[in-house]
N, C-alpha and C positions, 0 to 999 in steps of 0.2 A: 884352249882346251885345258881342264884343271888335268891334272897330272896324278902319279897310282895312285902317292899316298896323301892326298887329298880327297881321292875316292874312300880309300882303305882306312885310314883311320878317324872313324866317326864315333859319337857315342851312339850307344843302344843299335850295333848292329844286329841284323837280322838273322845270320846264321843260327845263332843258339834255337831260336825259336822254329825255323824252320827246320833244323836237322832233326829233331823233335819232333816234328809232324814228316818228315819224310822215317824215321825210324816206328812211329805210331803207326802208320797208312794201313787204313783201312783195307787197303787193296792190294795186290801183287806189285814191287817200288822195285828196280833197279838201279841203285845210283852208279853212275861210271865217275872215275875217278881223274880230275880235271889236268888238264897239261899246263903246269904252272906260269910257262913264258907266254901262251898263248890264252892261256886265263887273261893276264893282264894285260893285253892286246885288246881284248875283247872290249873288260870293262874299260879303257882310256877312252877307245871309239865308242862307246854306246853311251858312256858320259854320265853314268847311274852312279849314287853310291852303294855301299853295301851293308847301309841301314834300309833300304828298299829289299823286297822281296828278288825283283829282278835281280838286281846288282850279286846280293848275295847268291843266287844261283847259278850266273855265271861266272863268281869269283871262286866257285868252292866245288863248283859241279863240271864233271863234262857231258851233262846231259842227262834224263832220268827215264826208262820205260817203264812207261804204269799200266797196269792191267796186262802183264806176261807181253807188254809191246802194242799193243791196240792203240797207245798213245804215245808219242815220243816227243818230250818237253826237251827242246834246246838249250846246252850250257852252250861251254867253253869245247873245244875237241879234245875227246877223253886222250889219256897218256897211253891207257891198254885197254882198244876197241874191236873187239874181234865183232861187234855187232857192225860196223862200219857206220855210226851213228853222227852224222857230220855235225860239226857247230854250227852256231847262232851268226855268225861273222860268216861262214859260207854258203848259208843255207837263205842270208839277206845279201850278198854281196860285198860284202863289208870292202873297201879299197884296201890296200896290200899294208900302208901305213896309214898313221893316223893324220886323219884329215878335219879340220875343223866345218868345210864346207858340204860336208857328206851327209844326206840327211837319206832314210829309206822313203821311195816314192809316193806312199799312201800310209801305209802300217807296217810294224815291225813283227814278221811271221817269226810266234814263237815255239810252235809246235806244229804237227802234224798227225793224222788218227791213218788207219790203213786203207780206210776208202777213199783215203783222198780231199779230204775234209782238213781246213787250215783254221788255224787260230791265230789272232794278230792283238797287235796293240796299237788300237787307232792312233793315226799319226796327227791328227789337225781337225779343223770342224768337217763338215758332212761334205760341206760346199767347195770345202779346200781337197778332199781326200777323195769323195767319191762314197766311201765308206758309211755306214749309218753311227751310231751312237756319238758318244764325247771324246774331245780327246785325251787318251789314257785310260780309255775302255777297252774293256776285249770283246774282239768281234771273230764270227767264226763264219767259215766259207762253207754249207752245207752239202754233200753231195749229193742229196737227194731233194733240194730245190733249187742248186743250182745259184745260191746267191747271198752274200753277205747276213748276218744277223748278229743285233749288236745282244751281247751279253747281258749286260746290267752289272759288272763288277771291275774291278782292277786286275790286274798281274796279282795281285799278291791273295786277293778274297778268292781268285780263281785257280790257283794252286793248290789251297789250302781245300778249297772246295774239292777237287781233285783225289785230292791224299785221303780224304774223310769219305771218298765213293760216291762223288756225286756223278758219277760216267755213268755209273747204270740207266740213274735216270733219264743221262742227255741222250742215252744213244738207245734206248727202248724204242722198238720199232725196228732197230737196224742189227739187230744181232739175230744171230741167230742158232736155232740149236749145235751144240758142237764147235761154235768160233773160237771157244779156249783150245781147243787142239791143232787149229790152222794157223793162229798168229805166232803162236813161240816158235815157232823156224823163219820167220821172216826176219831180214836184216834190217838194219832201220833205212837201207834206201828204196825197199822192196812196198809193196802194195799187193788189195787183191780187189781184181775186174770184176764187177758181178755183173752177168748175164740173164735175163735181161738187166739193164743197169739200174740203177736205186733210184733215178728220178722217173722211171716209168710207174704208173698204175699196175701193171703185172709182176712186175719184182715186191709189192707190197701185198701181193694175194696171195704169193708162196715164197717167201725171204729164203726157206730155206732149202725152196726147191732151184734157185740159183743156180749157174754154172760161176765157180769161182777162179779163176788164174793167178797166179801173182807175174804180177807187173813192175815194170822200174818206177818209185813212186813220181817222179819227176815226168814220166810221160803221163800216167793215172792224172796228174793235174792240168796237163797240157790239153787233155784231154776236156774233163774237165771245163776247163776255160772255153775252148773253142765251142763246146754244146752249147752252154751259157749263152755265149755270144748268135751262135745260129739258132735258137728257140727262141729268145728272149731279144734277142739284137743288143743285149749292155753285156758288155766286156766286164769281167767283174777287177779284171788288173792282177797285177802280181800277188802269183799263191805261194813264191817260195819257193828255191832253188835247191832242193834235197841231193 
Protein backbone atom coordinates (compact mmCIF):
# COMPACT_ATOMS: atom_id res chain seq x y z
CA UNK A 1 0.00 0.00 0.00
CA UNK A 2 1.72 3.49 -0.86
CA UNK A 3 1.75 5.38 2.17
CA UNK A 4 0.19 9.31 3.32
CA UNK A 5 2.67 11.09 1.86
CA UNK A 6 2.84 9.37 -1.44
CA UNK A 7 -0.80 10.08 -1.51
CA UNK A 8 -0.48 13.71 -0.20
CA UNK A 9 2.19 15.17 -2.07
CA UNK A 10 1.33 15.28 -5.85
CA UNK A 11 1.57 17.75 -8.25
CA UNK A 12 -1.71 19.63 -9.48
CA UNK A 13 -3.81 18.58 -6.60
CA UNK A 14 -7.36 18.81 -6.67
CA UNK A 15 -8.38 20.68 -3.66
CA UNK A 16 -7.87 24.27 -4.96
CA UNK A 17 -10.04 23.55 -7.61
CA UNK A 18 -12.70 21.84 -5.89
CA UNK A 19 -12.81 24.17 -2.74
CA UNK A 20 -13.81 26.55 -5.48
CA UNK A 21 -16.62 24.90 -6.67
CA UNK A 22 -17.65 23.81 -3.28
CA UNK A 23 -17.51 27.81 -2.24
CA UNK A 24 -19.29 28.74 -5.83
CA UNK A 25 -22.15 25.85 -5.45
CA UNK A 26 -24.85 26.70 -6.97
CA UNK A 27 -26.92 24.99 -4.41
CA UNK A 28 -27.34 25.00 -0.42
CA UNK A 29 -23.11 23.21 0.40
CA UNK A 30 -22.43 22.27 4.06
CA UNK A 31 -18.87 21.46 4.16
CA UNK A 32 -18.09 19.56 7.76
CA UNK A 33 -14.72 20.04 8.70
CA UNK A 34 -12.51 16.67 8.46
CA UNK A 35 -10.93 14.87 11.54
CA UNK A 36 -7.27 14.87 10.65
CA UNK A 37 -6.05 11.41 11.91
CA UNK A 38 -8.94 9.81 10.44
CA UNK A 39 -8.68 11.82 7.27
CA UNK A 40 -5.60 9.93 6.78
CA UNK A 41 -6.84 6.64 7.56
CA UNK A 42 -9.32 7.08 5.11
CA UNK A 43 -7.15 8.11 2.18
CA UNK A 44 -4.06 5.13 2.90
CA UNK A 45 -7.24 2.59 2.64
CA UNK A 46 -8.97 3.91 -0.27
CA UNK A 47 -5.54 4.25 -1.92
CA UNK A 48 -6.62 7.49 -4.08
CA UNK A 49 -4.37 10.36 -4.37
CA UNK A 50 -5.43 13.87 -3.75
CA UNK A 51 -5.01 15.06 -7.29
CA UNK A 52 -8.27 13.08 -7.91
CA UNK A 53 -11.43 14.51 -7.01
CA UNK A 54 -12.09 11.60 -4.45
CA UNK A 55 -9.01 11.66 -2.77
CA UNK A 56 -9.01 15.39 -2.25
CA UNK A 57 -12.59 15.16 -0.66
CA UNK A 58 -11.75 12.73 1.70
CA UNK A 59 -8.43 14.29 2.69
CA UNK A 60 -9.78 17.78 3.26
CA UNK A 61 -13.67 17.12 3.93
CA UNK A 62 -15.63 15.30 6.57
CA UNK A 63 -18.29 15.11 4.34
CA UNK A 64 -20.59 17.72 2.50
CA UNK A 65 -24.72 18.11 2.63
CA UNK A 66 -25.99 19.54 -0.57
CA UNK A 67 -29.29 20.92 -1.09
CA UNK A 68 -30.12 21.75 3.02
CA UNK A 69 -29.10 17.70 3.28
CA UNK A 70 -31.34 15.86 0.51
CA UNK A 71 -27.77 14.59 -0.34
CA UNK A 72 -24.97 13.61 1.78
CA UNK A 73 -21.60 13.10 -0.06
CA UNK A 74 -19.21 11.09 2.13
CA UNK A 75 -15.61 12.32 3.36
CA UNK A 76 -13.50 11.48 6.25
CA UNK A 77 -15.71 11.65 9.84
CA UNK A 78 -16.11 15.24 10.54
CA UNK A 79 -14.01 16.53 13.90
CA UNK A 80 -17.46 18.61 15.07
CA UNK A 81 -20.59 16.62 13.65
CA UNK A 82 -23.66 17.52 15.42
CA UNK A 83 -25.34 16.32 12.13
CA UNK A 84 -24.06 12.77 12.96
CA UNK A 85 -22.83 12.40 9.39
CA UNK A 86 -20.82 9.13 9.32
CA UNK A 87 -17.63 8.61 7.06
CA UNK A 88 -16.71 7.01 3.80
CA UNK A 89 -14.70 4.19 5.86
CA UNK A 90 -17.87 3.35 7.93
CA UNK A 91 -20.45 3.84 5.83
CA UNK A 92 -18.31 0.98 3.28
CA UNK A 93 -16.80 -0.97 5.97
CA UNK A 94 -13.57 0.01 5.67
CA UNK A 95 -11.43 -2.74 8.24
CA UNK A 96 -10.15 -1.15 11.55
CA UNK A 97 -6.45 -0.85 9.99
CA UNK A 98 -5.09 -0.79 6.82
CA UNK A 99 -5.36 -3.62 4.89
CA UNK A 100 -3.91 -4.14 1.38
CA UNK A 101 -6.39 -7.09 0.72
CA UNK A 102 -9.55 -5.17 1.33
CA UNK A 103 -11.34 -4.28 -1.64
CA UNK A 104 -15.47 -3.14 -1.37
CA UNK A 105 -17.65 -5.96 -2.76
CA UNK A 106 -19.11 -4.36 -5.86
CA UNK A 107 -18.78 -0.39 -5.70
CA UNK A 108 -17.61 2.13 -3.34
CA UNK A 109 -21.12 3.84 -1.80
CA UNK A 110 -20.22 7.45 -1.84
CA UNK A 111 -23.23 9.13 -0.81
CA UNK A 112 -26.68 8.78 0.00
CA UNK A 113 -30.14 11.26 -1.01
CA UNK A 114 -33.02 10.82 1.92
CA UNK A 115 -35.05 8.38 0.01
CA UNK A 116 -32.79 6.02 0.17
CA UNK A 117 -31.34 6.31 -2.99
CA UNK A 118 -27.30 5.38 -3.19
CA UNK A 119 -24.59 6.42 -5.26
CA UNK A 120 -21.36 4.25 -5.92
CA UNK A 121 -18.33 4.04 -7.86
CA UNK A 122 -18.39 0.93 -9.90
CA UNK A 123 -16.03 -1.37 -8.60
CA UNK A 124 -15.04 -3.75 -11.81
CA UNK A 125 -16.82 -4.78 -15.14
CA UNK A 126 -20.57 -5.38 -15.08
CA UNK A 127 -19.69 -9.19 -15.11
CA UNK A 128 -17.47 -8.92 -12.11
CA UNK A 129 -19.80 -6.41 -10.01
CA UNK A 130 -23.11 -7.04 -10.88
CA UNK A 131 -23.35 -3.33 -11.36
CA UNK A 132 -24.13 -1.61 -14.93
CA UNK A 133 -21.67 0.81 -16.32
CA UNK A 134 -17.52 0.92 -16.30
CA UNK A 135 -15.36 0.57 -13.90
CA UNK A 136 -14.88 4.11 -12.29
CA UNK A 137 -18.34 5.07 -13.21
CA UNK A 138 -20.95 6.41 -10.91
CA UNK A 139 -23.80 4.42 -10.48
CA UNK A 140 -26.87 5.22 -8.49
CA UNK A 141 -29.48 2.90 -6.66
CA UNK A 142 -32.88 4.50 -7.64
CA UNK A 143 -35.67 4.31 -5.20
CA UNK A 144 -38.33 4.45 -7.26
CA UNK A 145 -37.17 1.65 -9.79
CA UNK A 146 -35.62 -0.20 -7.54
CA UNK A 147 -32.41 -0.85 -9.32
CA UNK A 148 -28.89 0.24 -10.22
CA UNK A 149 -28.30 2.91 -13.12
CA UNK A 150 -25.06 3.75 -14.46
CA UNK A 151 -24.48 7.45 -14.57
CA UNK A 152 -22.31 8.29 -17.42
CA UNK A 153 -19.53 10.32 -15.43
CA UNK A 154 -16.69 9.82 -12.90
CA UNK A 155 -16.49 10.85 -9.08
CA UNK A 156 -15.11 13.85 -9.97
CA UNK A 157 -17.61 15.21 -13.26
CA UNK A 158 -20.32 14.09 -10.70
CA UNK A 159 -19.45 16.33 -7.86
CA UNK A 160 -18.76 19.08 -9.82
CA UNK A 161 -22.14 18.41 -11.62
CA UNK A 162 -23.57 18.44 -8.16
CA UNK A 163 -22.25 21.76 -6.84
CA UNK A 164 -23.40 23.58 -10.21
CA UNK A 165 -27.31 22.06 -9.44
CA UNK A 166 -27.60 19.30 -11.43
CA UNK A 167 -29.93 17.46 -8.47
CA UNK A 168 -32.79 19.39 -9.63
CA UNK A 169 -32.79 17.84 -12.52
CA UNK A 170 -31.89 14.21 -11.35
CA UNK A 171 -34.54 14.06 -8.78
CA UNK A 172 -37.59 15.94 -10.87
CA UNK A 173 -40.30 13.82 -10.34
CA UNK A 174 -39.40 12.99 -6.88
CA UNK A 175 -39.63 16.17 -4.91
CA UNK A 176 -42.11 17.54 -3.91
CA UNK A 177 -43.92 20.79 -2.87
CA UNK A 178 -42.56 21.96 0.50
CA UNK A 179 -39.33 19.00 0.74
CA UNK A 180 -36.97 22.18 1.54
CA UNK A 181 -38.72 22.47 4.95
CA UNK A 182 -38.79 18.62 5.77
CA UNK A 183 -35.08 17.79 5.11
CA UNK A 184 -33.13 20.33 7.14
CA UNK A 185 -34.02 18.65 10.47
CA UNK A 186 -33.00 15.32 9.50
CA UNK A 187 -29.66 13.96 10.63
CA UNK A 188 -27.45 12.54 8.15
CA UNK A 189 -28.39 8.96 9.42
CA UNK A 190 -32.09 9.72 9.19
CA UNK A 191 -34.33 9.18 6.04
CA UNK A 192 -37.98 9.82 4.91
CA UNK A 193 -40.71 6.66 4.11
CA UNK A 194 -43.15 7.74 1.68
CA UNK A 195 -46.26 6.16 1.75
CA UNK A 196 -47.39 4.87 -0.66
CA UNK A 197 -43.64 4.29 -1.64
CA UNK A 198 -42.01 5.92 -4.69
CA UNK A 199 -41.82 2.71 -6.72
CA UNK A 200 -45.55 2.37 -6.84
CA UNK A 201 -47.69 3.97 -9.73
CA UNK A 202 -49.85 5.93 -6.93
CA UNK A 203 -47.14 7.79 -5.18
CA UNK A 204 -46.29 9.29 -8.78
CA UNK A 205 -50.04 10.56 -9.23
CA UNK A 206 -49.80 12.53 -5.96
CA UNK A 207 -45.94 12.77 -4.78
CA UNK A 208 -47.26 15.16 -2.65
CA UNK A 209 -50.07 13.87 -1.23
CA UNK A 210 -47.63 11.17 0.44
CA UNK A 211 -47.53 10.08 3.92
CA UNK A 212 -43.82 10.92 4.83
CA UNK A 213 -41.98 9.55 8.17
CA UNK A 214 -38.37 9.79 8.85
CA UNK A 215 -36.69 6.50 9.27
CA UNK A 216 -33.14 5.26 10.17
CA UNK A 217 -31.63 5.69 6.75
CA UNK A 218 -29.92 2.23 7.13
CA UNK A 219 -33.38 0.47 7.53
CA UNK A 220 -34.94 2.88 4.47
CA UNK A 221 -32.18 0.68 2.51
CA UNK A 222 -32.74 -2.57 4.01
CA UNK A 223 -35.80 -1.94 2.94
CA UNK A 224 -35.16 -1.01 -0.14
CA UNK A 225 -33.12 -3.97 -1.06
CA UNK A 226 -35.41 -6.63 0.07
CA UNK A 227 -38.41 -5.11 -2.25
CA UNK A 228 -36.02 -5.19 -5.01
CA UNK A 229 -35.33 -8.50 -4.45
CA UNK A 230 -39.12 -9.75 -3.79
CA UNK A 231 -40.66 -7.83 -7.09
CA UNK A 232 -37.80 -8.25 -9.34
CA UNK A 233 -36.08 -11.48 -7.57
CA UNK A 234 -32.16 -9.49 -8.16
CA UNK A 235 -30.76 -8.58 -5.20
CA UNK A 236 -29.28 -5.31 -6.08
CA UNK A 237 -26.16 -5.91 -3.18
CA UNK A 238 -24.71 -3.58 -0.85
CA UNK A 239 -26.33 0.07 -0.56
CA UNK A 240 -24.15 1.17 2.17
CA UNK A 241 -23.96 1.08 5.85
CA UNK A 242 -25.03 4.65 7.12
Amino acid sequence: MRELNELTRVDEPAWPLLEEELRAAKVPVEVLDPDPGQAAATLIQTQVTVRSYLGAFLFHTGGVLVDDGWLRVYGSPAAHNDRRLPGLAAVNGYPAGPDPDWRPAAGLVVAHDVLGGAFAIQGGTEEETGLPGRPGEMVYFAPDSLRWDAIGAGYGAWLSWLLAGGAEEFYEGLRWPGWRDEVPSLTGGEGLSLYPPLWSAEAHQDLAGTSRAVVPLDQLLAIGRETALQLDGDDPGFLGAP
